[in-house]
C-alpha positions in Angstrom: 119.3 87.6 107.8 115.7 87.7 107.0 114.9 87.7 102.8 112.7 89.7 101.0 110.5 87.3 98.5 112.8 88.4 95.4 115.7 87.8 97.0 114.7 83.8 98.0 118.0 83.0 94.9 119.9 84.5 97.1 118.9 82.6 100.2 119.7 79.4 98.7 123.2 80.5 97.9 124.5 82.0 100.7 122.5 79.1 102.9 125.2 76.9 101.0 128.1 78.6 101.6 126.6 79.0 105.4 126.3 75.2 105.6 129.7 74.4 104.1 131.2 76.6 106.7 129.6 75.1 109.2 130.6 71.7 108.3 134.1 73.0 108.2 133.8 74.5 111.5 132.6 70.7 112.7 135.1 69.0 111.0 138.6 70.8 111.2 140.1 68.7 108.9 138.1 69.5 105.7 139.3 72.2 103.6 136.1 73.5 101.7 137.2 77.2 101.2 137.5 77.2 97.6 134.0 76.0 97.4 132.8 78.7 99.8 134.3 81.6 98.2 133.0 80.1 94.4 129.4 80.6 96.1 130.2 84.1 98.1 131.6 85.1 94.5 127.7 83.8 92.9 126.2 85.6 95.8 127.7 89.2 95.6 127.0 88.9 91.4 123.6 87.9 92.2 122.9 90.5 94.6 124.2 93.0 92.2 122.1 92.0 89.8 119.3 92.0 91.9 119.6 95.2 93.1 121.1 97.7 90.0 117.4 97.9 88.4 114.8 97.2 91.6 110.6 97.9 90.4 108.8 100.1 92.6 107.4 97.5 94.6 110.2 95.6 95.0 111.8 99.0 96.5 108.7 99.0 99.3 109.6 95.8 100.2 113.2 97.0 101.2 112.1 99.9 102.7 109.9 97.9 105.2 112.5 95.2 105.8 112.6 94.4 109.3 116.4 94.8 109.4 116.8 98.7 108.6 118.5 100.7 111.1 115.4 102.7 112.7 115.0 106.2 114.7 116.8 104.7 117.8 119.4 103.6 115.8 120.4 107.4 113.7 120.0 108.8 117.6 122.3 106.6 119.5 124.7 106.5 116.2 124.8 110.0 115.2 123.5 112.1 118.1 125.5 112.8 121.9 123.6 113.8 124.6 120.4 112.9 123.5 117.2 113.9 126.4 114.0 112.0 125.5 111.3 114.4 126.5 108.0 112.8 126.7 103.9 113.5 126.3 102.3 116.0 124.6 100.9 117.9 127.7 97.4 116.8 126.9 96.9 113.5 127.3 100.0 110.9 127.0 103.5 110.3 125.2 103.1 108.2 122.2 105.6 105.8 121.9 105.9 105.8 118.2 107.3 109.1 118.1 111.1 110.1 119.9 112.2 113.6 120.1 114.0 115.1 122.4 117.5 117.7 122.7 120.6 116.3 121.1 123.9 117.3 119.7 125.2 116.9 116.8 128.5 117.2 115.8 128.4 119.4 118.9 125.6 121.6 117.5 122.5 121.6 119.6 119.7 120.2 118.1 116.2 118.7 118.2 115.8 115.7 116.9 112.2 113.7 116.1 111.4 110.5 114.2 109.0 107.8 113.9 110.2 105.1 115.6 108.9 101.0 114.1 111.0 98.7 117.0 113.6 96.3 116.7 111.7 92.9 117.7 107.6 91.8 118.8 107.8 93.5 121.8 109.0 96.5 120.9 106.8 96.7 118.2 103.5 97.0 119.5 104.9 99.2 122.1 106.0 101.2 119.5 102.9 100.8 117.4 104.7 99.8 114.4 105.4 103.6 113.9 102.1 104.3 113.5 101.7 107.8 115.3 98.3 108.7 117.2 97.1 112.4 117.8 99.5 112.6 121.1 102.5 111.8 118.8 102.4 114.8 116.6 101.3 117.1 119.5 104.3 116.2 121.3 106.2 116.9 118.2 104.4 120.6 117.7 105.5 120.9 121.1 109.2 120.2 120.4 109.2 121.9 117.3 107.8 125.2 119.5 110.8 124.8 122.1 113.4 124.5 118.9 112.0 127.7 117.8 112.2 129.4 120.6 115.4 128.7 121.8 116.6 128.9 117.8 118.1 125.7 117.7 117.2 123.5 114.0 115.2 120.9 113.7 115.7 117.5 112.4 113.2 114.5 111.4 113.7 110.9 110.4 110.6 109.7 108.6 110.0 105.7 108.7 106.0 105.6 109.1 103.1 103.4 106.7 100.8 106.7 108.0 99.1 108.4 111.1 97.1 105.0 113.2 94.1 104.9 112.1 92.4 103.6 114.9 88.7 104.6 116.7 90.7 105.8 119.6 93.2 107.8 117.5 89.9 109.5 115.5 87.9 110.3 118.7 90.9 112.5 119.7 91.4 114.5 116.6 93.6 112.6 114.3 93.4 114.4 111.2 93.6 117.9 113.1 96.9 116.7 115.3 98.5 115.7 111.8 97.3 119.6 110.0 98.5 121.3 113.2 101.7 119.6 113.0 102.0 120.1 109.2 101.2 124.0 109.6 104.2 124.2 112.7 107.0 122.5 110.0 106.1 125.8 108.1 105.8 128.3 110.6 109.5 127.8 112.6 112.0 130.5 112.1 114.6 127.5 112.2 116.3 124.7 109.5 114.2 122.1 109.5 115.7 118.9 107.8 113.7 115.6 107.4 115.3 112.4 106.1 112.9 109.4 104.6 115.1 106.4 106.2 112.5 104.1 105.4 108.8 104.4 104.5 107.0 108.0 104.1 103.1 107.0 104.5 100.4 109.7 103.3 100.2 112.5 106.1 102.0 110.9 108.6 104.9 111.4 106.9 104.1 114.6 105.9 103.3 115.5 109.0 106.9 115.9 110.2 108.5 116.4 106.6 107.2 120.1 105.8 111.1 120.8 105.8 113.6 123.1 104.1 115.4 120.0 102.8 114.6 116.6 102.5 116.4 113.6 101.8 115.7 110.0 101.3 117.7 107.2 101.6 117.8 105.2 98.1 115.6 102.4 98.6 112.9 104.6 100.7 109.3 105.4 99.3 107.4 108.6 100.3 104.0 108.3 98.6 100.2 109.9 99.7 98.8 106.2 100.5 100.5 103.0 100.5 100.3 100.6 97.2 98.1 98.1 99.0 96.0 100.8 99.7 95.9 102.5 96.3 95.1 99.1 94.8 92.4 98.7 97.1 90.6 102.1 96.1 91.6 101.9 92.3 91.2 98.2 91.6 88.9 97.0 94.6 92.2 94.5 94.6 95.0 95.1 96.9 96.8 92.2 94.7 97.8 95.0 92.5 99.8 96.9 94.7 102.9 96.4 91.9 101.1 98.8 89.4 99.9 101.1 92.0 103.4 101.2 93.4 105.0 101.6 90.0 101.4 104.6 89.1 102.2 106.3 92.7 105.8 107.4 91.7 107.0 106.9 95.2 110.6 106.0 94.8 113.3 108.9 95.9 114.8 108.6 92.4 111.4 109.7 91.2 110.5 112.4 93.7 114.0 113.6 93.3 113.1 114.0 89.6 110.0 116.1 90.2 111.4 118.3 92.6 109.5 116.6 96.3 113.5 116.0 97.5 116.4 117.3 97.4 118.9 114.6 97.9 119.1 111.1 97.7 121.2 109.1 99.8 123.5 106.2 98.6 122.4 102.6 100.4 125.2 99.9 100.7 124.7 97.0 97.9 121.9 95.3 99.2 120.1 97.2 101.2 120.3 99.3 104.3 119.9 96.0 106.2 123.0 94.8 104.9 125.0 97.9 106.0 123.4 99.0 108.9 126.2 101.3 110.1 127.6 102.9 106.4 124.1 103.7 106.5 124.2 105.6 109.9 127.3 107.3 108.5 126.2 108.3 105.5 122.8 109.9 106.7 125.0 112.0 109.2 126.8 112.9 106.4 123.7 114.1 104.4 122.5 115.6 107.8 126.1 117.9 108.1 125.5 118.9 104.4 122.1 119.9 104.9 122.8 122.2 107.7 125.5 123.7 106.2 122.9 125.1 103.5 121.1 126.8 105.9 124.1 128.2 107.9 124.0 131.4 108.4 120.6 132.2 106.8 118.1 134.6 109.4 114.7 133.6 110.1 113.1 135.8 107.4 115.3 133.7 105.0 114.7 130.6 106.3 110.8 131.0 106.3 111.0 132.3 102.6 113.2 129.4 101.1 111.2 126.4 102.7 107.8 128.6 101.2 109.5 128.8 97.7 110.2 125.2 98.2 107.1 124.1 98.6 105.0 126.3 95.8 107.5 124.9 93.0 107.1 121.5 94.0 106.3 119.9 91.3 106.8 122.3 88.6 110.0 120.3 87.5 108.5 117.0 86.7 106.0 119.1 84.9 108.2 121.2 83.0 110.6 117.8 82.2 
């Protein structure tokens, strides 16, 4: 289990009630269990306690825990049949972005996320989850095919934003991302986006244009990171806790002015702590969502996500 710096109480608790076990496990005869369950009962009140009233910042540092079930993970838990389909016809397929055809619960689909890796390696093939132009034209290029062949379209958002590399600028960053942005609106089909972890200025935005979106409780979705707002604001990215708490990035807040629709329950403790009840419960969301836009024609479709979109906003405003 890797620990987030706020949860280092916790560490030392349920390191004790590791080690006792282990010396139990060593030495048969010892009978520590009363002991062991005394500190599992400290540990669960703690983490309660930790978690019912989580600051802004303290919610960006669950969203970017390395242990949170990722793109890969929704696909191979929620999805059958799932063909990868790769490159963007142009130049190359960016490995921070899957996509491909899926089913789910039996209902053709195309599915896209961002995808951060599960270990080192993975992660600088994967870039992090840090898209490059390629990434969202391969995206355009699935959401094209879904509309076409009028099958919806799903998204699982888990980005810090678009790379911002020299490489990534020279071949039209900022155009890939608006091109992509302006496809989300134009498809005749549902288009559903989930924030399963972090939503990162247009990166995010990018592939969340959608008729509904969700975000998992402990998510953030914000136009630039704290770190970064700090930076700009303060000329100090040491205050990323009041730019996170300024940004209003938490689902519970976006849900509040009207940016989401839904907002998806996390097991105590984190996604990391309940990697598949999270799974579950994002297909669940996913089921719901589409049976919203069941049944609705393209003309529909196009007019609800534009309606969406002009009164976003207007709630928090109004409240």
């Amino acid at each position: 289990m890797n620990y987030l710096d706020f949860e280092k109480p916790l560490a030392e608790i349920e390191g004790k009630a590791e080690e006792l076990r282990a010396l139990a496990r060593a030495n048969p005869a010892m009978d520590i269990s009363k002991e062991a369950e005394a500190l599992d009962r400290k540990s669960d009140s703690l983490l309660k306690d930790l978690y019912k009233s989580l600051t802004p910042w303290q919610k960006c540092q669950v969203a970017r825990h390395p242990d949170r079930p990722h793109t890969r993970d929704y696909i191979e838990g929620l999805f059958a049949e799932f063909t990868p389909l790769a490159g963007d016809r142009g130049f190359a397929d960016d490995h921070a972005v899957m996509g491909g055809l899926a089913r789910f619960n039996d209902q053709p689909v195309v599915v896209i996320g961002h995808e951060k890796g599960h270990d080192t390696k993975s992660r600088i093939e994967r870039n992090f989850g840090m898209a490059r132009p390629e990434g969202y034209r391969k995206a355009v290029r699935l959401m094209d095919m879904a509309d076409r062949f009028n099958l919806p379209v799903i998204t699982l958002i888990d980005t810090p934003g678009a790379y911002p590399g020299k490489g990534a600028e020279e071949r039209g960053q900022a155009e890939a991302i608006a091109r992509s942005t302006a496809k989300c609106l134009e498809i005749g089909v549902p288009l559903l986006s989930i924030v399963v972890g972090e939503g990162g200025s247009g990166g995010a935005v990018a592939f969340a244009t959608a008729n509904r979106i969700a975000m998992l409780e402990h998510s953030v979705y914000s136009v630039i990171s704290p770190e970064g707002c700090a930076s700009i604001l303060w000329k100090d990215a040491e205050k990323m806790r009041e730019a996170a708490e300024a940004l209003r990035l938490t689902a519970q807040d976006l849900q509040k002015l009207g940016v989401i629709d839904r907002i998806i329950k996390e097991p105590m403790g984190g996604a990391q702590r309940g990697r598949k009840e999270t799974v579950e419960a994002v297909g669940k969301a996913i089921e719901a969502m589409l049976a919203e836009m069941a049944g609705k024609k393209r003309a529909e479709i196009l007019k609800d996500r534009r309606q969406k979109f002009l009164a976003m906003g207007a709630k928090g405003l109004a409240a």
